[in-house]
PDB file of N, CA, C and O in Angstrom:
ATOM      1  N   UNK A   1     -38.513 -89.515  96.414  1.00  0.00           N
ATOM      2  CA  UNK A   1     -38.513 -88.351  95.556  1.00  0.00           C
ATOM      3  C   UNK A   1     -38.132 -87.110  96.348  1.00  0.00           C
ATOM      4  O   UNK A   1     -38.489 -86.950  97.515  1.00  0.00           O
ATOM      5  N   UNK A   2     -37.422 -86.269  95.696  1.00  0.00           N
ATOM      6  CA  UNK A   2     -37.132 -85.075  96.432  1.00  0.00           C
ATOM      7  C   UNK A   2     -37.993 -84.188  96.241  1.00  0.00           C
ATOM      8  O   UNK A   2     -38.685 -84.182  95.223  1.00  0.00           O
ATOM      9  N   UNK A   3     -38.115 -83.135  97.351  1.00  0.00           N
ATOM     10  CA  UNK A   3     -39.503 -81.972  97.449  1.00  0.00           C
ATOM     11  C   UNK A   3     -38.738 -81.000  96.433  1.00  0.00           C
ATOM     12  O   UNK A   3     -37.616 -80.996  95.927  1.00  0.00           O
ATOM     13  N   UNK A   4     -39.519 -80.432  96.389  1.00  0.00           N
ATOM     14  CA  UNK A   4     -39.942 -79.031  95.233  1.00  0.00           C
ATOM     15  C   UNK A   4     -39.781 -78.002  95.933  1.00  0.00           C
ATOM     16  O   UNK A   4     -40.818 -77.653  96.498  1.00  0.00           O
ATOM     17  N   UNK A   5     -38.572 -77.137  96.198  1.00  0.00           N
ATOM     18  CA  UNK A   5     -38.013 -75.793  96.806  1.00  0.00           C
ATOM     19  C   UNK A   5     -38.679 -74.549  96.364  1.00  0.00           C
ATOM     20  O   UNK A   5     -38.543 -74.165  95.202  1.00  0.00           O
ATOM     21  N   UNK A   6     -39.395 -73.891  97.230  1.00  0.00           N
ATOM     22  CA  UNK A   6     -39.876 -72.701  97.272  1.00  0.00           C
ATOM     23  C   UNK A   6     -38.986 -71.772  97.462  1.00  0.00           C
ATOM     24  O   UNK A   6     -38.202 -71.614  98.398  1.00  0.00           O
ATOM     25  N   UNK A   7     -39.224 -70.936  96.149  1.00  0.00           N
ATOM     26  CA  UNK A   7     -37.782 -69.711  96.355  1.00  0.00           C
ATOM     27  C   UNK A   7     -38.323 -68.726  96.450  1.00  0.00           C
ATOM     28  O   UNK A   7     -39.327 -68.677  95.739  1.00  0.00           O
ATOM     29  N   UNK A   8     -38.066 -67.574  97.211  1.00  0.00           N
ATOM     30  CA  UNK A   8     -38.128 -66.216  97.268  1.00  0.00           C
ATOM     31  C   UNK A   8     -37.983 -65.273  95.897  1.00  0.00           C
ATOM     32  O   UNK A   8     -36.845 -65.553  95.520  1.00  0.00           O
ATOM     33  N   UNK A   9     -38.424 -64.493  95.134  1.00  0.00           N
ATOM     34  CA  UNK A   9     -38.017 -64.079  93.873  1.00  0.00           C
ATOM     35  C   UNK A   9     -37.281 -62.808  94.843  1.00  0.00           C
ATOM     36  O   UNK A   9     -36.350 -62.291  94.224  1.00  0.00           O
ATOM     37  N   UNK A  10     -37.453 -62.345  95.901  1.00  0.00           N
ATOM     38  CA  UNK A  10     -36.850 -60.882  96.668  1.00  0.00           C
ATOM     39  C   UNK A  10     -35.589 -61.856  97.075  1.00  0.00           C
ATOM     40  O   UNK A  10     -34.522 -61.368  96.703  1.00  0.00           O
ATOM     41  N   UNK A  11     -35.497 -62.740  97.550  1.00  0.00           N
ATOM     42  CA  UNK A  11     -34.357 -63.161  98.597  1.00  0.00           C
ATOM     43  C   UNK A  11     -33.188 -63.110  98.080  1.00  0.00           C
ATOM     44  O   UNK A  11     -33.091 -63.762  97.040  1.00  0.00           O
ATOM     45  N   UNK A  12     -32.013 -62.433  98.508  1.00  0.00           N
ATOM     46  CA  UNK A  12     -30.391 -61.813  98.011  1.00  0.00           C
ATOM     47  C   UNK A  12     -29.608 -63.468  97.977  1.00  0.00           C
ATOM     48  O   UNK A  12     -29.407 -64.086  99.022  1.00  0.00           O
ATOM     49  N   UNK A  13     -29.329 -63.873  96.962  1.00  0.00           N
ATOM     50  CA  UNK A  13     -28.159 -65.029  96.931  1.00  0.00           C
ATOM     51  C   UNK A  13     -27.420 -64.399  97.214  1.00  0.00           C
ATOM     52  O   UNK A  13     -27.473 -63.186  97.010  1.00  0.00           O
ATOM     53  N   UNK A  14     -26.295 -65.093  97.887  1.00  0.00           N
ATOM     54  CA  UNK A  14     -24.870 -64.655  97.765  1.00  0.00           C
ATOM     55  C   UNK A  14     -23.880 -66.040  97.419  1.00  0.00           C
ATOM     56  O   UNK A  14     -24.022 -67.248  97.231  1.00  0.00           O
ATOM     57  N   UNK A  15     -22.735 -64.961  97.472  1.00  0.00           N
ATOM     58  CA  UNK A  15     -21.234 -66.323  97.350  1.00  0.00           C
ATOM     59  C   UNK A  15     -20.781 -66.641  98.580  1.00  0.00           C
ATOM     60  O   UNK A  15     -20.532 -65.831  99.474  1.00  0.00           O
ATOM     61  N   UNK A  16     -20.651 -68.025  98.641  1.00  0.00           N
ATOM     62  CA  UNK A  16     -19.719 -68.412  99.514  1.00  0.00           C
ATOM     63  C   UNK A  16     -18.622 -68.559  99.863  1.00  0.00           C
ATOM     64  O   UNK A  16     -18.072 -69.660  99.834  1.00  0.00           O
ATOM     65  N   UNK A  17     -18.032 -67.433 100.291  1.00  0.00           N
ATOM     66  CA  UNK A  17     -16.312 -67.424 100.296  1.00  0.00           C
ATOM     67  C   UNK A  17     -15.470 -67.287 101.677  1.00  0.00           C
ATOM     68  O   UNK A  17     -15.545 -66.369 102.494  1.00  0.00           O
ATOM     69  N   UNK A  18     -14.834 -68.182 101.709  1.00  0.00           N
ATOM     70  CA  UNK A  18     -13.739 -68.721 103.141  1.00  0.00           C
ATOM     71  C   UNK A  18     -15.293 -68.828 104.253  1.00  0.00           C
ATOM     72  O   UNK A  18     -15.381 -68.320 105.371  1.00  0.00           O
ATOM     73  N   UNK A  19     -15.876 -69.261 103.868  1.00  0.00           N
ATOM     74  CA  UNK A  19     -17.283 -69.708 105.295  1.00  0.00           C
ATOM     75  C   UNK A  19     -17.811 -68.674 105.167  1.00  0.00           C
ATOM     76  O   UNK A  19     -18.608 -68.714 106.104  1.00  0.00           O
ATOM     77  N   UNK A  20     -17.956 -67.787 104.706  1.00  0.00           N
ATOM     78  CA  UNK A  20     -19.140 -66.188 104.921  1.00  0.00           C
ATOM     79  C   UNK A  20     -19.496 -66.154 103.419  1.00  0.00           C
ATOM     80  O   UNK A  20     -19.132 -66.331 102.256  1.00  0.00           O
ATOM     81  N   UNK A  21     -20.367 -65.837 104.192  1.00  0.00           N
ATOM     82  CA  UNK A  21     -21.840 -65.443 102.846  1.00  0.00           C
ATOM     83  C   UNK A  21     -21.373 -64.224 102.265  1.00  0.00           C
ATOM     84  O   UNK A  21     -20.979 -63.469 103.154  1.00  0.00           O
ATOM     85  N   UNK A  22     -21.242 -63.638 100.888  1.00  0.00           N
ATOM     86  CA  UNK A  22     -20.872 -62.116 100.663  1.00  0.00           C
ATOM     87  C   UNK A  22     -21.726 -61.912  99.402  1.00  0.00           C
ATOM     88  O   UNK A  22     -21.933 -62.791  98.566  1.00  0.00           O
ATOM     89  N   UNK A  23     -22.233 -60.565  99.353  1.00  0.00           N
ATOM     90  CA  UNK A  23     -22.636 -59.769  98.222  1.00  0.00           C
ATOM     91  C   UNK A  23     -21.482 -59.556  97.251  1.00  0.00           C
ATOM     92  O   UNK A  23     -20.253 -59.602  97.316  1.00  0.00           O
ATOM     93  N   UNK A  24     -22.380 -59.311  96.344  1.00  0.00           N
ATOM     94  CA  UNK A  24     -21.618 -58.807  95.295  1.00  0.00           C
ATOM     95  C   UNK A  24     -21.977 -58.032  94.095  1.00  0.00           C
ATOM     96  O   UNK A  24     -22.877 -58.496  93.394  1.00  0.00           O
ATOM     97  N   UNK A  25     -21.326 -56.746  93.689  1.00  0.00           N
ATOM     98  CA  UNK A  25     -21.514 -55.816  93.083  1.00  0.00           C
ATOM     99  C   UNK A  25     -22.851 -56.159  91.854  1.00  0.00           C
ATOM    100  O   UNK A  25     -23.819 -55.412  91.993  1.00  0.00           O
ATOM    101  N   UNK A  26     -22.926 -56.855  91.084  1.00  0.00           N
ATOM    102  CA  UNK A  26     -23.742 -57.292  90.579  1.00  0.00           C
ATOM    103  C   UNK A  26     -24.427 -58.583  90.437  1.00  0.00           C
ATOM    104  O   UNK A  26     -23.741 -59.604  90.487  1.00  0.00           O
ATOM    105  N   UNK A  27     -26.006 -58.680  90.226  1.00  0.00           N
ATOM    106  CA  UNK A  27     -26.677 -59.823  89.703  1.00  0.00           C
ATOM    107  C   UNK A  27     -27.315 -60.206  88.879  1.00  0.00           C
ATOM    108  O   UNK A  27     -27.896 -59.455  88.096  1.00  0.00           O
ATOM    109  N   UNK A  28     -27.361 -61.141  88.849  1.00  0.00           N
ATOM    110  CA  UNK A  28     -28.281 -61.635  86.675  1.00  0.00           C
ATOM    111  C   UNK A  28     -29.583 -62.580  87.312  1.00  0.00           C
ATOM    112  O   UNK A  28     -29.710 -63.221  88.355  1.00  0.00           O
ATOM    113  N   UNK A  29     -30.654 -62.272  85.896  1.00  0.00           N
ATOM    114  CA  UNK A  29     -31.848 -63.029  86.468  1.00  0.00           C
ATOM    115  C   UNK A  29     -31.777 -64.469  86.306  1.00  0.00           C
ATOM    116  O   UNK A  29     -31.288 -65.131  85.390  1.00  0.00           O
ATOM    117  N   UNK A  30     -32.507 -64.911  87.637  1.00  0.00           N
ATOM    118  CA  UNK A  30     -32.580 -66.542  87.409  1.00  0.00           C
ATOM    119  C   UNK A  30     -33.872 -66.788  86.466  1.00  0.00           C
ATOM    120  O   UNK A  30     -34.982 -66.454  86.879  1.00  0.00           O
ATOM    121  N   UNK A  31     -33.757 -67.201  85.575  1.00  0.00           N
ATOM    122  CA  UNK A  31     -35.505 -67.529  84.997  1.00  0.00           C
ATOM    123  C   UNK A  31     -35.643 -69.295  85.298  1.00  0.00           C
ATOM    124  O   UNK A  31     -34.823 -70.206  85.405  1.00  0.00           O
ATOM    125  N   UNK A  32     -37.172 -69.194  85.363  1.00  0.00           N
ATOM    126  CA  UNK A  32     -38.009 -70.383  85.200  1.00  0.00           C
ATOM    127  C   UNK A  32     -37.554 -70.859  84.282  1.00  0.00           C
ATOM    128  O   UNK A  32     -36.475 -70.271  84.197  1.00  0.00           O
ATOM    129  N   UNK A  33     -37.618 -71.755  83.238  1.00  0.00           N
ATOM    130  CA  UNK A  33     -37.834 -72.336  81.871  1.00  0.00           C
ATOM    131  C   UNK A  33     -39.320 -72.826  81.728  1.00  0.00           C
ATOM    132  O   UNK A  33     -40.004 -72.742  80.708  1.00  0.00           O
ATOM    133  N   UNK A  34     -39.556 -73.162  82.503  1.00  0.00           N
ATOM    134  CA  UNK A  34     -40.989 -73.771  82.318  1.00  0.00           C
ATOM    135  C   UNK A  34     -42.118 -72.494  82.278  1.00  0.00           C
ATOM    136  O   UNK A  34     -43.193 -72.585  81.684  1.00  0.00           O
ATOM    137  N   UNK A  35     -41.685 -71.341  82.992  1.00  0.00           N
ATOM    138  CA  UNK A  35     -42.522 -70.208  83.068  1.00  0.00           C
ATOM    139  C   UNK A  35     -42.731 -69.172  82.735  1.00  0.00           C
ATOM    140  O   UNK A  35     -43.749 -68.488  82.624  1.00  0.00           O
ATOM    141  N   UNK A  36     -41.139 -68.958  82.465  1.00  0.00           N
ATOM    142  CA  UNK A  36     -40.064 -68.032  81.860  1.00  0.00           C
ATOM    143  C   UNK A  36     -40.547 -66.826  83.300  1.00  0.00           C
ATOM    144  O   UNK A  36     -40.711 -65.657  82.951  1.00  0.00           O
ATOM    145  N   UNK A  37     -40.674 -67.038  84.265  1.00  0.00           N
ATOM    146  CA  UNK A  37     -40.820 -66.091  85.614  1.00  0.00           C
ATOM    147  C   UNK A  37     -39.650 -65.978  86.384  1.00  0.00           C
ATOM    148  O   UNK A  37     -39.211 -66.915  87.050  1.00  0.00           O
ATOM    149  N   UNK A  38     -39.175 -64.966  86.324  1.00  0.00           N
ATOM    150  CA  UNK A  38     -38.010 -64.586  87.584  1.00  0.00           C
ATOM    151  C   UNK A  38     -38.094 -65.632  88.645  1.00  0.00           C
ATOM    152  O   UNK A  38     -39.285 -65.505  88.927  1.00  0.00           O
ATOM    153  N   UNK A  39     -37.706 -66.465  89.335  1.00  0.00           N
ATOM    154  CA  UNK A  39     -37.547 -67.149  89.950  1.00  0.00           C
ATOM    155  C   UNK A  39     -36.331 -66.694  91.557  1.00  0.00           C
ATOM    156  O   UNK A  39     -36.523 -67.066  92.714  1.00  0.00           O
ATOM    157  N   UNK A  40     -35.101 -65.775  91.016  1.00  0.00           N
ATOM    158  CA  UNK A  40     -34.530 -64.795  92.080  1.00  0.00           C
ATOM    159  C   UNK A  40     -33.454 -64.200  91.329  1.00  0.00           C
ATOM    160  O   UNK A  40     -33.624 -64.026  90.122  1.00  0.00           O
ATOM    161  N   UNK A  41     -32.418 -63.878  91.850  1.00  0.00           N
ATOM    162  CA  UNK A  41     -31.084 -62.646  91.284  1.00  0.00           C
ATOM    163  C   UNK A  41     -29.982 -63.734  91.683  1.00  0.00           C
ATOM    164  O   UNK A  41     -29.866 -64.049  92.867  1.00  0.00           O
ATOM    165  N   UNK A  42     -29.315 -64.210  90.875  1.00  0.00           N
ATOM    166  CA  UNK A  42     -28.347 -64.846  91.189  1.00  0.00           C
ATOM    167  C   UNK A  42     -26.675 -63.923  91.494  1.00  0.00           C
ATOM    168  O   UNK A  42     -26.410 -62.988  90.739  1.00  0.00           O
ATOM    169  N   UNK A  43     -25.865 -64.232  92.411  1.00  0.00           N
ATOM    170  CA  UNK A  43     -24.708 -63.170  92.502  1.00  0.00           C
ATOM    171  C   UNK A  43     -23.950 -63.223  90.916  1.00  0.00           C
ATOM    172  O   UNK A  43     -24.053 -64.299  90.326  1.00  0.00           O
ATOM    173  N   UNK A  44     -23.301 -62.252  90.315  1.00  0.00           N
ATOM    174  CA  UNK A  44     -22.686 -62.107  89.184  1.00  0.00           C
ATOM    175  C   UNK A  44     -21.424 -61.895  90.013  1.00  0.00           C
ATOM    176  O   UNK A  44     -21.262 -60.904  90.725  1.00  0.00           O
ATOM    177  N   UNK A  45     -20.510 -62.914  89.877  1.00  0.00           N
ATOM    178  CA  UNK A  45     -19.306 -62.516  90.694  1.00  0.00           C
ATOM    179  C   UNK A  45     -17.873 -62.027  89.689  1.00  0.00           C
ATOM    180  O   UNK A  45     -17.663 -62.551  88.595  1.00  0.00           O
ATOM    181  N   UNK A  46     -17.227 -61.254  90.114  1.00  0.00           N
ATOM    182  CA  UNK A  46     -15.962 -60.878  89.617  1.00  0.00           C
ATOM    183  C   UNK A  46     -14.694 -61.345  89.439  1.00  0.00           C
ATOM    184  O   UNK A  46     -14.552 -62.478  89.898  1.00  0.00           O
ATOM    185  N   UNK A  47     -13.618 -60.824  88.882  1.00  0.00           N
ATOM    186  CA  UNK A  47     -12.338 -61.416  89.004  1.00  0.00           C
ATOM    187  C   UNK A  47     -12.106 -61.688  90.250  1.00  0.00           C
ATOM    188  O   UNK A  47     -11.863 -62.799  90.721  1.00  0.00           O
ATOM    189  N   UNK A  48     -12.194 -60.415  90.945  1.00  0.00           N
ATOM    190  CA  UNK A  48     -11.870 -60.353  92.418  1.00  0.00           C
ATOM    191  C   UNK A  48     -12.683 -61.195  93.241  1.00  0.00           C
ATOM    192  O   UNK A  48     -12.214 -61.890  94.142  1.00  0.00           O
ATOM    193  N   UNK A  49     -13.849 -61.145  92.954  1.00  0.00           N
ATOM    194  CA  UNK A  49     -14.463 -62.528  93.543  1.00  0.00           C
ATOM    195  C   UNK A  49     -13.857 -63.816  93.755  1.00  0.00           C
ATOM    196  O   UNK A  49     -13.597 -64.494  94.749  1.00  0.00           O
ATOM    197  N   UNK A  50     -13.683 -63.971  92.247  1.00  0.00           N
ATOM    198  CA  UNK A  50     -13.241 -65.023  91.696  1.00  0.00           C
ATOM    199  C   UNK A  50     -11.782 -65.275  92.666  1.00  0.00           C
ATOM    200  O   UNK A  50     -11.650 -66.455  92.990  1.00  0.00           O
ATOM    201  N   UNK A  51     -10.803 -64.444  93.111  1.00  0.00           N
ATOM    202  CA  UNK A  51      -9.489 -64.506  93.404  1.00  0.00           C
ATOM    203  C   UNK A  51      -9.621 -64.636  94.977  1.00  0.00           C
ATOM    204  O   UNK A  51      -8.659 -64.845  95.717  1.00  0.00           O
ATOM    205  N   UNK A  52     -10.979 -64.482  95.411  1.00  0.00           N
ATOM    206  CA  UNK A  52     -10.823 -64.371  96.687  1.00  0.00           C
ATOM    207  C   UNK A  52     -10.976 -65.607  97.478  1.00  0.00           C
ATOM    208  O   UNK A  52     -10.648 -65.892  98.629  1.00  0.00           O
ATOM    209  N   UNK A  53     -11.808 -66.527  96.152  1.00  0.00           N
ATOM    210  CA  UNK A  53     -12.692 -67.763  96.474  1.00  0.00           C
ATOM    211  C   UNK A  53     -11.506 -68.579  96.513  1.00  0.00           C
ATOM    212  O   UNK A  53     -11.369 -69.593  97.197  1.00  0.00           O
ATOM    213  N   UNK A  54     -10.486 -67.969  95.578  1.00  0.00           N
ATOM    214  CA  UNK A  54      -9.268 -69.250  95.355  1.00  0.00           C
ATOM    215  C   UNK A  54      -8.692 -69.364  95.817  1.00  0.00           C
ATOM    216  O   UNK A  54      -8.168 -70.470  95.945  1.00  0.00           O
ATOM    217  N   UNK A  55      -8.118 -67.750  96.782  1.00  0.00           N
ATOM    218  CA  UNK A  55      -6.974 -67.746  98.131  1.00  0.00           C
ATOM    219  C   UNK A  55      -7.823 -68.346  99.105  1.00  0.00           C
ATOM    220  O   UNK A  55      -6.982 -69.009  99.713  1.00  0.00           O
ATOM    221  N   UNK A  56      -9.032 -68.599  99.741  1.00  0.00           N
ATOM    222  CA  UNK A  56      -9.188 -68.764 100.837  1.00  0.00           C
ATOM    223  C   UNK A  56      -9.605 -70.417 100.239  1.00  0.00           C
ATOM    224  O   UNK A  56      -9.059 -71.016 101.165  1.00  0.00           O
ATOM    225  N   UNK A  57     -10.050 -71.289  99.553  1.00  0.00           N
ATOM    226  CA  UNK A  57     -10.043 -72.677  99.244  1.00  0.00           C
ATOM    227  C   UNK A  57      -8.159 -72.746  99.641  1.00  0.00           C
ATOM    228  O   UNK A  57      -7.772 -73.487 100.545  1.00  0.00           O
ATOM    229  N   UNK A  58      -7.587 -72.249  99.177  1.00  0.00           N
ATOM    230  CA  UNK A  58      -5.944 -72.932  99.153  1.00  0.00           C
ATOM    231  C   UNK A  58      -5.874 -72.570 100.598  1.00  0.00           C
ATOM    232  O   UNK A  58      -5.584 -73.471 101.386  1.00  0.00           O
ATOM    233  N   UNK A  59      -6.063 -71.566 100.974  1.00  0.00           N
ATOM    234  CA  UNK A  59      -5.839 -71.230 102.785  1.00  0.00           C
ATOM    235  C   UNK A  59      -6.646 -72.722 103.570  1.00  0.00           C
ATOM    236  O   UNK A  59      -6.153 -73.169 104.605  1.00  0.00           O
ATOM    237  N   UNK A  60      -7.711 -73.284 103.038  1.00  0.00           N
ATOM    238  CA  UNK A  60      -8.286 -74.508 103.451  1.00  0.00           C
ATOM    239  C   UNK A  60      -7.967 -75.160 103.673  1.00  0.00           C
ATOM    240  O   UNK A  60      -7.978 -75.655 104.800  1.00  0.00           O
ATOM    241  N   UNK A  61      -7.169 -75.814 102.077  1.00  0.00           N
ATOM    242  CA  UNK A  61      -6.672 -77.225 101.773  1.00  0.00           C
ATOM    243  C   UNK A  61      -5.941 -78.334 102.615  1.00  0.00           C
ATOM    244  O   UNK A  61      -5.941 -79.564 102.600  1.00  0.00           O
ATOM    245  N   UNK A  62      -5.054 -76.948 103.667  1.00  0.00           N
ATOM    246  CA  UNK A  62      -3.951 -78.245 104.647  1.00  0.00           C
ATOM    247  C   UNK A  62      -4.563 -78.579 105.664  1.00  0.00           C
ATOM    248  O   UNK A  62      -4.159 -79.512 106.359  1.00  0.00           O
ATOM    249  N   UNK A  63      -5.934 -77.712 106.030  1.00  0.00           N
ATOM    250  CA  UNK A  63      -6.469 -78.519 107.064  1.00  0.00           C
ATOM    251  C   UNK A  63      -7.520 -79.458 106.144  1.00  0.00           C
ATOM    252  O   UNK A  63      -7.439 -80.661 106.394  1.00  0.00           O
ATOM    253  N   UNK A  64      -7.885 -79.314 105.759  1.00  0.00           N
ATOM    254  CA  UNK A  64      -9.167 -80.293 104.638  1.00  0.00           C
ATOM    255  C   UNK A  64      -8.324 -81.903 104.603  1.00  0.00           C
ATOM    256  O   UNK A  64      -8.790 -82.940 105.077  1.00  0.00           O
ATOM    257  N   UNK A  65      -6.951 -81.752 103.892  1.00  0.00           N
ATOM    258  CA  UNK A  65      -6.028 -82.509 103.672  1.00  0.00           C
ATOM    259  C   UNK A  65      -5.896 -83.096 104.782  1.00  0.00           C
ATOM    260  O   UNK A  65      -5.973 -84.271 104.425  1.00  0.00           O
ATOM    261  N   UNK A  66      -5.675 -83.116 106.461  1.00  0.00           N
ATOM    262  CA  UNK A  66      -5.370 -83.514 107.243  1.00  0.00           C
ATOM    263  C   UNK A  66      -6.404 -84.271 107.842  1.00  0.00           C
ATOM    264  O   UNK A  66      -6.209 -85.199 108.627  1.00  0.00           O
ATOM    265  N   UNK A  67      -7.605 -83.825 107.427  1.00  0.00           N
ATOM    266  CA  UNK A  67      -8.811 -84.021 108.501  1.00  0.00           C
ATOM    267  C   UNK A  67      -9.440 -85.861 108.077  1.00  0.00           C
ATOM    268  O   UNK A  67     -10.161 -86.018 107.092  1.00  0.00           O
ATOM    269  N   UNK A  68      -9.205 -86.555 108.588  1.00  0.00           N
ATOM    270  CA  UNK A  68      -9.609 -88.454 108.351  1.00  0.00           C
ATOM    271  C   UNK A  68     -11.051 -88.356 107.205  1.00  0.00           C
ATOM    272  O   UNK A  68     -12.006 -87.583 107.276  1.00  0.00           O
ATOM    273  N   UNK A  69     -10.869 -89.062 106.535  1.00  0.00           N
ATOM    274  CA  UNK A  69     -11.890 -89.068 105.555  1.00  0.00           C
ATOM    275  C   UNK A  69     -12.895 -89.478 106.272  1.00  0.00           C
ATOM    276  O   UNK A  69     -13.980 -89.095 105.832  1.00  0.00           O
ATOM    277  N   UNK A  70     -12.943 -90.178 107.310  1.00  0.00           N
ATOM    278  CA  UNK A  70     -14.707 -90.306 107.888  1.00  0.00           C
ATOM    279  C   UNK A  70     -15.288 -89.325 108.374  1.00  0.00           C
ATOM    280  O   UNK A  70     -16.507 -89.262 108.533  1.00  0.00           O
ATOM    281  N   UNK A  71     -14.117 -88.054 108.794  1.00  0.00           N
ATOM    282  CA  UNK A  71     -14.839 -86.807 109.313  1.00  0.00           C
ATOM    283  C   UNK A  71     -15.015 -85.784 108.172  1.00  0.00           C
ATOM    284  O   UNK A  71     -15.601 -84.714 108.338  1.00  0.00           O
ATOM    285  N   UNK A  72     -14.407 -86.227 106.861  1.00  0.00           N
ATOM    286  CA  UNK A  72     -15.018 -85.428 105.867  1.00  0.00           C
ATOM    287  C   UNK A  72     -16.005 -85.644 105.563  1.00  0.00           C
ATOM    288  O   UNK A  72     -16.818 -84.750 105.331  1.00  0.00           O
ATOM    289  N   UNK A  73     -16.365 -87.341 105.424  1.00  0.00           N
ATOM    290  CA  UNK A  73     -17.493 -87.724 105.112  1.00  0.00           C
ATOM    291  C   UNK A  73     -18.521 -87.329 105.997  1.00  0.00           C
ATOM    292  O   UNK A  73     -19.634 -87.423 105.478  1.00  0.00           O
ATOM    293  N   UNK A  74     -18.518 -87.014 106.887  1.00  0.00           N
ATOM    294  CA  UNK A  74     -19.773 -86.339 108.368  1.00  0.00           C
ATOM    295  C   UNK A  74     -20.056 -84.904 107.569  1.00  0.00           C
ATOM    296  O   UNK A  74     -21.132 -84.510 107.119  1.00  0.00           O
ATOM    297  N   UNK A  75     -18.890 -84.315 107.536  1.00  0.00           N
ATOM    298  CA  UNK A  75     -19.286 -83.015 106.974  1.00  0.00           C
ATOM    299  C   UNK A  75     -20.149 -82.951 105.446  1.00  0.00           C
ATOM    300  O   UNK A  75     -20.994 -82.137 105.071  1.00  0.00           O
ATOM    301  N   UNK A  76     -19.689 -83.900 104.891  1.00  0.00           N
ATOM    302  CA  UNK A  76     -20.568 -83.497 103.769  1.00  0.00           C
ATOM    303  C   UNK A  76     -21.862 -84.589 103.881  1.00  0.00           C
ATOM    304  O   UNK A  76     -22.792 -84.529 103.077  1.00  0.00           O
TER     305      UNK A  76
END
């Protein structure tokens, strides 16, 4: 069985874009369902977000593409 993650309701999510963690202009609440309690601030990301995540995945791809599937498989 998997453990039960203790979350911070203060702790800043961010996005993950080209390997760095980044803020972003706005966030929306995470709720419980079971509690209906803030649980933390999830990032609300933008177009530009959005455009930044997609140039740097495609900036990825030819090394991702190259790399032997057993060393992808290590990584994930």
């Amino acid at each position: 069985m998997g453990e039960i993650a203790e979350i911070d309701p203060q702790e800043e999510w961010k996005l993950l874009v080209g390997g760095e963690w980044t803020s972003t202009a706005a966030t929306y609440e995470v709720v419980d369902p079971n509690t209906t309690g803030v649980v933390g601030h999830a990032p609300d990301g933008s177009v530009a977000d959005a455009e930044a995540t997609i140039a740097a995945a495609k900036a990825a791809l030819p090394g991702w593409r190259d790399t032997p599937p057993v060393e992808r498989g290590a990584m994930l």
